[in-house]
C-alpha positions in Angstrom: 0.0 0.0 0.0 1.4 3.5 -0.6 1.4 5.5 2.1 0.7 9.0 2.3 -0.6 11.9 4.0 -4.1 14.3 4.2 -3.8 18.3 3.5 -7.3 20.1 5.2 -7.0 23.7 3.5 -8.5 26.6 5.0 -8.9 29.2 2.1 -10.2 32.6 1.4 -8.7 34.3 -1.4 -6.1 34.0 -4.2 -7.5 30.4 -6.1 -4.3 30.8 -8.4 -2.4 30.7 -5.3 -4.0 27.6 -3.9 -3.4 25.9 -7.5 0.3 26.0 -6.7 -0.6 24.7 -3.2 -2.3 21.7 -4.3 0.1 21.0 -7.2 3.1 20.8 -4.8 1.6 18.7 -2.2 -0.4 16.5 -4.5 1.6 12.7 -4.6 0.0 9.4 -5.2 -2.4 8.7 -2.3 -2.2 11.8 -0.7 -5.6 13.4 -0.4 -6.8 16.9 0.1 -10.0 18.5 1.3 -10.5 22.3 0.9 -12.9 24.6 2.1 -12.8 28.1 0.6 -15.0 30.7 2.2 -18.7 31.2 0.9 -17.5 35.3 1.2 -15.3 35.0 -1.9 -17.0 36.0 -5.5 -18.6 33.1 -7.0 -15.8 32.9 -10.2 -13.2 31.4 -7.4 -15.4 28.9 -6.3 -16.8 28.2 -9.8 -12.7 28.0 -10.9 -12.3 25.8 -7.9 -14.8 23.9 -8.6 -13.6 22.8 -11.8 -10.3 21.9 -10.6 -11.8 20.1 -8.3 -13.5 17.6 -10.8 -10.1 17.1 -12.5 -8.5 16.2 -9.6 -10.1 12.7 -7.7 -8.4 13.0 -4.6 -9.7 16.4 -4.1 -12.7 16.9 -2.1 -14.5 20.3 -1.9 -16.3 21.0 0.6 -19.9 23.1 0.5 -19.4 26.6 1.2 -19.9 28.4 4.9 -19.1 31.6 6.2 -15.9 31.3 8.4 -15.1 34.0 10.8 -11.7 34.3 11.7 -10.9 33.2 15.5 -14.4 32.2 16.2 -15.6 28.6 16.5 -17.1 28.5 13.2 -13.2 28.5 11.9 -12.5 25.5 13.9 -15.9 24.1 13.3 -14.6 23.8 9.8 -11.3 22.6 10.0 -12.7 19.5 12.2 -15.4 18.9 9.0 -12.1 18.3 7.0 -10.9 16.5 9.7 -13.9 14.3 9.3 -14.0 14.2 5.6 -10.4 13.2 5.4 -11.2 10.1 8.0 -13.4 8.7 5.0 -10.2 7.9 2.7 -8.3 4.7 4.8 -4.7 5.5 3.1 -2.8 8.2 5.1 -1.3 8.1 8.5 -1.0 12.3 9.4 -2.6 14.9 8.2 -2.2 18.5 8.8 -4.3 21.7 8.7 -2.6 24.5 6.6 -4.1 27.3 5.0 -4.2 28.7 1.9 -1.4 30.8 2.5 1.0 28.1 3.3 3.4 26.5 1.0 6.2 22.9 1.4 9.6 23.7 2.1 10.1 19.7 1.5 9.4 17.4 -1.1 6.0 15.5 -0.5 8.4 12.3 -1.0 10.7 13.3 2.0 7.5 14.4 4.2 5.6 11.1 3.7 8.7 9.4 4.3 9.5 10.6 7.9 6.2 10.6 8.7 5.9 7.2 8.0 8.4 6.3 10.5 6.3 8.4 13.5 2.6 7.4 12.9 1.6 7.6 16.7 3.3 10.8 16.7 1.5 14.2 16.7 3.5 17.7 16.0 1.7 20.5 17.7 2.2 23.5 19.6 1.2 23.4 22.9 1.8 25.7 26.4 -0.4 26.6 29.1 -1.9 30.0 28.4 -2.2 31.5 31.8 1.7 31.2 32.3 3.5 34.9 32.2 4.9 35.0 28.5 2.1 34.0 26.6 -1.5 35.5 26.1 -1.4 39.1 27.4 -5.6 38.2 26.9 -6.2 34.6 27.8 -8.3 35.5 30.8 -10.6 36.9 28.2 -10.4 34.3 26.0 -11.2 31.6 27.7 -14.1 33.6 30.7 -15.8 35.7 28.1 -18.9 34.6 25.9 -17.7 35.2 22.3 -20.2 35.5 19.5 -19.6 34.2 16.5 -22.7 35.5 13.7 -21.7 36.4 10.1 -24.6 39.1 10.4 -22.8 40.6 13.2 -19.9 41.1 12.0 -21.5 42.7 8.4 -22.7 45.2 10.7 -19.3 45.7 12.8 -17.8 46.1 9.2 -20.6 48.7 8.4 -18.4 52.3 7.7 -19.0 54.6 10.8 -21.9 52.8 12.4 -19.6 49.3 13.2 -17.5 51.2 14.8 -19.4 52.9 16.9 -21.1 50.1 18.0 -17.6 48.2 19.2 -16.9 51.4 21.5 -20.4 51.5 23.0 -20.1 47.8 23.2 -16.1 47.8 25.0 -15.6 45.1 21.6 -12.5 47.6 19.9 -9.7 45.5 21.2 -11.7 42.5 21.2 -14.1 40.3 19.5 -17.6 40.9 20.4 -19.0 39.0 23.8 -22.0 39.7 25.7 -21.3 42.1 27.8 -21.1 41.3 31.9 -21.4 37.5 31.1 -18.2 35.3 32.5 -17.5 31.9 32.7 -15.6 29.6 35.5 -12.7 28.2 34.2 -13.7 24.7 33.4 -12.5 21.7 35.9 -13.1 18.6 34.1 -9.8 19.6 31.8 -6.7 21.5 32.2 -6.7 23.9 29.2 -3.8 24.5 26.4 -3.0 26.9 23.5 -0.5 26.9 20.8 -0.9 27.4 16.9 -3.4 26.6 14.2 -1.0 24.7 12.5 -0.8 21.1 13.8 0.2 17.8 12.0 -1.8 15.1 13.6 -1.7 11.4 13.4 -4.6 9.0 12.2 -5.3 7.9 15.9 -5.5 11.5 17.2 -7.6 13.0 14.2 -10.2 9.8 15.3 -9.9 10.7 18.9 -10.7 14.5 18.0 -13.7 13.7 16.0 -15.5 10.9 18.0 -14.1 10.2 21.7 -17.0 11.7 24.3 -14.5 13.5 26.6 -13.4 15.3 23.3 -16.6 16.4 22.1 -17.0 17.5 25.5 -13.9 19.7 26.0 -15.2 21.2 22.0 -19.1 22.0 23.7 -17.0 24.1 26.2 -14.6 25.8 23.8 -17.1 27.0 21.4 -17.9 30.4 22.8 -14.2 31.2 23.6 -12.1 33.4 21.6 -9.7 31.9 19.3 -10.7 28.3 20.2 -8.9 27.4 17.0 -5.7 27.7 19.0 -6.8 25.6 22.0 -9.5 23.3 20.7 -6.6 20.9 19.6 -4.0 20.7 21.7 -6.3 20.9 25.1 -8.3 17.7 23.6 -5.2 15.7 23.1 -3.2 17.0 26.2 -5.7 15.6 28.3 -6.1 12.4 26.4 -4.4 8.9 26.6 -2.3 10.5 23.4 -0.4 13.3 25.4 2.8 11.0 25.3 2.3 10.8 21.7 2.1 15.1 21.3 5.6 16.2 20.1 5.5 20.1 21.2 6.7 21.4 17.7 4.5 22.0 14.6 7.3 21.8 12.0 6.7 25.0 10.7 7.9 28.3 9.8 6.4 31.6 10.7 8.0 34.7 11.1 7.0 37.7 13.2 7.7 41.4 13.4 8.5 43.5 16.7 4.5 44.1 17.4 2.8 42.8 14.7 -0.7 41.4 15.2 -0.1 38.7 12.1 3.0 36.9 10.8 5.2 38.1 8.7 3.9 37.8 4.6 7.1 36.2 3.2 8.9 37.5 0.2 11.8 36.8 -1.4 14.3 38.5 0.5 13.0 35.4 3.0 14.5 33.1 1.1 17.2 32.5 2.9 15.7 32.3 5.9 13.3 29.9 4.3 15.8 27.6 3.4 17.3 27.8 6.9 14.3 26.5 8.4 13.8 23.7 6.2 17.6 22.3 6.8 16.1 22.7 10.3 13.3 20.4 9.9 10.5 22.4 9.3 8.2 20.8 6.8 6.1 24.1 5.6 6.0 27.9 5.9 3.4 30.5 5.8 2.1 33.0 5.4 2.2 33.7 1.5 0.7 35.9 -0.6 1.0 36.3 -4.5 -0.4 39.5 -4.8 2.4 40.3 -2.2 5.4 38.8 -4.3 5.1 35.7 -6.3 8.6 35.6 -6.7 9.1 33.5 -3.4 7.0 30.8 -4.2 8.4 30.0 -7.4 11.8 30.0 -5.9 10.5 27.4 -3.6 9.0 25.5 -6.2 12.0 25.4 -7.8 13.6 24.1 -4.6 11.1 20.7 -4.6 12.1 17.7 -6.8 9.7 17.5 -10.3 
């Protein structure tokens, strides 16, 4: 049997862009589910689409509103999750974006993998250490909404802003205001990044053990439970042992920034550092930004 791996793509924007995704992670076996948001104009999903039905190991999924670092993001992702358990062949998969790109050859990533495939790569911590989340107490006590009709209207000129200061939301997303929560006691919680690898055994614990869905009932009104959902389900499961506290990727930050660095190719070199140091992808990437980069790593991968 040839082994492989399963790709769960968050996109948005850029369809070219995801094209050159899928046709550097695309290997014999491999499979792919993608879910671009229902927000984009109907000729990228309609272009989508179409690739879609030339590619069989491609699923698409339907169309929903996402909103970013609400549970309707994570929601999502574990849908893939689920999709992807339908296809028997492939030991990890991992949840990138569309923004993401390989720094490895799908040959060479299959390959180690194969040799760790009780082996999850995640990034984990506990939040409400000093050095962390200036916010977590927020995060985690607070009652976060999560409606696409909302946030058209906090995105209204003039009016959406006035309602976030009225509301105390313009730092934050939008809770109900006054309600908090007591931090939960039936599980000690974790954060880390969106970005995990995850093997077979923990993508099946994720999507059907009780104490999982459980830990996922209490997560969904907190704020950005797409960065704790994960890694407190599996830290508190039988597969903690199995959780290697490093996703294998490469994300760079500026002094202050609120997002990661959008790479060009004056990162190359650091790039190309970070995959001789074992990271497998990078993000974030934008074409519009500069193409240039991704080609250069294209040309980096074996044809």
């Amino acid at each position: 049997m040839i082994m492989a791996v399963a790709y769960c793509i968050l996109g948005h924007k850029n369809p070219a862009q995801i094209e050159r995704l899928l046709r550097a992670i695309m290997r014999p076996g491999n499979q792919v589910v993608l879910h671009y948001d229902r927000r984009a104009r109907r000729s990228e999903h309609a272009a989508l689409a179409a690739l879609a039905r030339t590619r069989p190991s491609l699923t698409l999924l339907k169309p929903q509103y996402v909103n970013w670092g609400r549970f309707s993001q994570i929601a999502t992702q574990l849908k893939m999750l689920r999709t992807a358990l339908q296809t028997p062949s492939w030991t990890h998969a991992f949840l990138i974006s569309g923004q993401d790109f390989p720094l490895r050859s799908q040959a060479e990533i299959v390959e180690e993998l194969n040799h760790k495939t009780d082996e999850s790569f995640v990034s984990w911590f506990d939040p409400t250490q000093p050095g962390h989340w200036l916010n977590a107490d927020v995060r985690l006590r607070r009652w976060h909404l999560d409606s696409t009709l909302l946030e058209w209207l906090l995105r209204w000129p003039g009016f959406g802003r006035r309602l976030r200061a009225l509301l105390g939301w313009s730092n934050y997303f939008p809770t109900l205001p006054g309600i908090t929560r007591q931090l939960p006691g039936f599980f000690r919680w974790f954060g880390g990044s969106n970005h995990p690898i995850l093997s077979r055994a923990s993508v099946e614990h994720l999507a059907s053990d009780e104490q999982a869905i459980r830990i996922e009932r209490w997560l969904r009104p907190s704020g950005h439970p797409d960065e704790t959902l994960v890694q407190s389900v599996l830290m508190n499961s039988p597969l903690a042992n199995r959780v290697v506290n490093d996703d294998r990727r490469a994300i760079f930050w500026d002094a202050g920034a609120p997002s990661p660095r959008t790479l060009t190719i004056q990162d190359l070199p650091r790039l190309r550092e970070a995959r001789t140091a074992g990271k497998l992808f990078a993000r974030k990437f934008d074409v519009s930004v500069d193409a240039d980069v991704i080609t250069a790593l294209e040309g980096d991968l074996p044809s």
